[in-house]
C-alpha positions in Angstrom: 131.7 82.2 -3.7 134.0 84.8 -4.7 133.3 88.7 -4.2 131.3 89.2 -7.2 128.7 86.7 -7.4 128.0 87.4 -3.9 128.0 91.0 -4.7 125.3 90.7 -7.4 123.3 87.9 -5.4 123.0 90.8 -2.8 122.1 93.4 -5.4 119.3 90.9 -6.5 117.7 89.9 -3.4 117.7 93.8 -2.2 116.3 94.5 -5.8 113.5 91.8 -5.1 112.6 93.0 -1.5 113.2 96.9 -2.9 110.1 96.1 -5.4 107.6 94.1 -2.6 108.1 96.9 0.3 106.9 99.6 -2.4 104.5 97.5 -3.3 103.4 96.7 0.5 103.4 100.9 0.7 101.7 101.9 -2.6 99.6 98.8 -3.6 98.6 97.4 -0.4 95.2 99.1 -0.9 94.4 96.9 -3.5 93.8 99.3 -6.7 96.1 98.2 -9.1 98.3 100.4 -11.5 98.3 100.2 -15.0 101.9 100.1 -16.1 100.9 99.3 -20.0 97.4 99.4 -20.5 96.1 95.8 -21.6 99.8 94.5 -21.0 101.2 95.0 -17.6 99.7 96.0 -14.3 101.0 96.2 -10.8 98.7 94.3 -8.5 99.5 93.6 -4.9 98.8 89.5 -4.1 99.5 87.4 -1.1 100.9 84.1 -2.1 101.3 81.9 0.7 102.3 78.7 -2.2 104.6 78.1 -4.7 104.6 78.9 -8.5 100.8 79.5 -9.9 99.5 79.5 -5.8 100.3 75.6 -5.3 100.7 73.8 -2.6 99.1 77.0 -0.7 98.9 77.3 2.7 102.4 75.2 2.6 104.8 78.3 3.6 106.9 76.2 6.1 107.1 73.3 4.3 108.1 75.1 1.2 110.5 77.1 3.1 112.4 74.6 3.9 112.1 72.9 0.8 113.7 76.7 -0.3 116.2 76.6 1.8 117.7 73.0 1.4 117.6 74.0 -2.7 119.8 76.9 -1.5 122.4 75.6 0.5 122.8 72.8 -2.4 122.9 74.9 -5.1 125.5 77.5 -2.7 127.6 74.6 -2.1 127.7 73.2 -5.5 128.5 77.0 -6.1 131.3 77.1 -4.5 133.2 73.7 -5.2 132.9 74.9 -9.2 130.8 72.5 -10.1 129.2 75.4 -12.7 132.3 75.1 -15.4 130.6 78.0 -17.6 129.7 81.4 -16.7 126.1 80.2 -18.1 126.3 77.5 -15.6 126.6 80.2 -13.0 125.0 82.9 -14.0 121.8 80.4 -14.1 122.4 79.3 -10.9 123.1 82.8 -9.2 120.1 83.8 -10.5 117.9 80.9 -9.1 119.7 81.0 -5.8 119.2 85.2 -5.8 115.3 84.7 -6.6 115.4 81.9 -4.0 116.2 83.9 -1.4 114.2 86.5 -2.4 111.0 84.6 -1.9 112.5 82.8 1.1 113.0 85.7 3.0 109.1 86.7 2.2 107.7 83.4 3.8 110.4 83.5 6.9 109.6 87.2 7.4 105.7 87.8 6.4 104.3 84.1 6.1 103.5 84.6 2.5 105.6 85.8 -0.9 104.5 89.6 -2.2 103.2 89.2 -5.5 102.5 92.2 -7.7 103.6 91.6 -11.8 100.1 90.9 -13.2 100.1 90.1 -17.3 97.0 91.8 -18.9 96.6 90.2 -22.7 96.7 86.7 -21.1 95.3 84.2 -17.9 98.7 83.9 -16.3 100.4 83.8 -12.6 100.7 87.0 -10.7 104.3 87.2 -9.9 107.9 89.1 -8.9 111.0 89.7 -9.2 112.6 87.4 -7.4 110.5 84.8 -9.5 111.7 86.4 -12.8 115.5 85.3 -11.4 114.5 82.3 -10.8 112.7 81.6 -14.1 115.7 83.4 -16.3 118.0 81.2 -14.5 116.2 78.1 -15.3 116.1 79.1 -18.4 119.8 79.8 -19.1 120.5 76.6 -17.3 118.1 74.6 -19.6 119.8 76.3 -22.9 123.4 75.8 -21.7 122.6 72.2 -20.9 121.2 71.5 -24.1 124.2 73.1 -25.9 126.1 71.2 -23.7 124.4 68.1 -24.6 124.3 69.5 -28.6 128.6 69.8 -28.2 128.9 66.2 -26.7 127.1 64.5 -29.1 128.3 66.1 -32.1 132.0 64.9 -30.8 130.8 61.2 -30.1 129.6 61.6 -33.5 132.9 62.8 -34.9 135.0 60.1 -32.9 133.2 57.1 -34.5 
C-alpha cells in the first residue's frame, strides 16, 4: 500500500476505537443517549459475535477468521488487484472496519457496540461496522457496473 491509503486506513481505525473508548467512558453505565429522538440513540452493547450477535461467544474463532480476511484483502491490496479507485476505496474501507472490530475482540474479548436505530428492530452497531458495510456496498455497485460495461461490449461485438 502506498502512503495514502494507509494514511486513511489509520485515520479510520483510530476514528473507530476514538468512538468505542468514549463510549466505554460515557455509556458504560448503561443509560443510553438520545441522539435524535425516535431515530438514533447511543447505547453501549457488548458483542462478543459477528454481524446481528451470531456466532456469539465465537471471539477467537472469528478473530481469526478477521484476520485471515485482512491479510488477503492487504495483499490483494497491494499487488493492484483493485483496478478502480471504487475497487479500493471498498476494499480500504472493509479492511479499516476489519481492523477496527479486530482490535476489539484481540484487546477486550468482545466488539463495543453503541449505534442503536430507534424507528426500526435492527442490529446495534459501530463504526468500524459502517466501513465495512459502505465498502461492501461500493464493491457490490462497482462490480455490477463492471459486470453492466462487459456485457454491453459482448453485446456490441456480436
Amino acid at each position: 500500500m502506498t502512503f495514502l491509503p494507509v494514511l486513511v486506513a489509520v485515520l479510520l481505525i483510530g476514528t473507530d476505537q476514538l468512538t468505542k473508548f468514549l463510549v466505554l467512558k460515557y455509556l458504560s453505565d448503561g443509560v443510553p443517549v438520545v441522539v435524535i429522538p425516535h431515530v438514533v440513540q447511543f447505547r453501549y452493547l457488548q458483542n462478543t459475535g459477528a454481524a446481528f450477535s451470531m456466532m456469539s461467544g465465537k471471539t477467537i474463532m472469528l478473530s481469526i477468521i478477521t484476520a485471515v480476511v485482512l491479510v488477503v484483502l492487504i495483499v490483494l491490496y497491494h499487488r493492484g488487484t483493485f483496478k478502480t479507485n471504487a475497487l479500493r476505496a471498498g476494499t480500504l474501507l472493509i479492511i479499516s472496519g476489519g481492523f477496527g472490530n479486530l482490535i476489539d475482540r484481540v484487546f477486550r474479548h468482545y466488539v463495543v457496540d453503541f449505534i442503536e436505530f430507534l424507528f426500526t428492530k435492527f442490529a446495534v452497531f459501530n463504526f468500524a461496522d459502517c466501513c465495512v458495510t459502505i465498502g461492501a456496498a461500493i464493491l457490490i455497485i462497482a462490480l455490477i457496473i463492471d459486470i453492466a460495461k462487459t456485457s454491453g461490449k459482448e453485446k456490441q461485438e456480436n
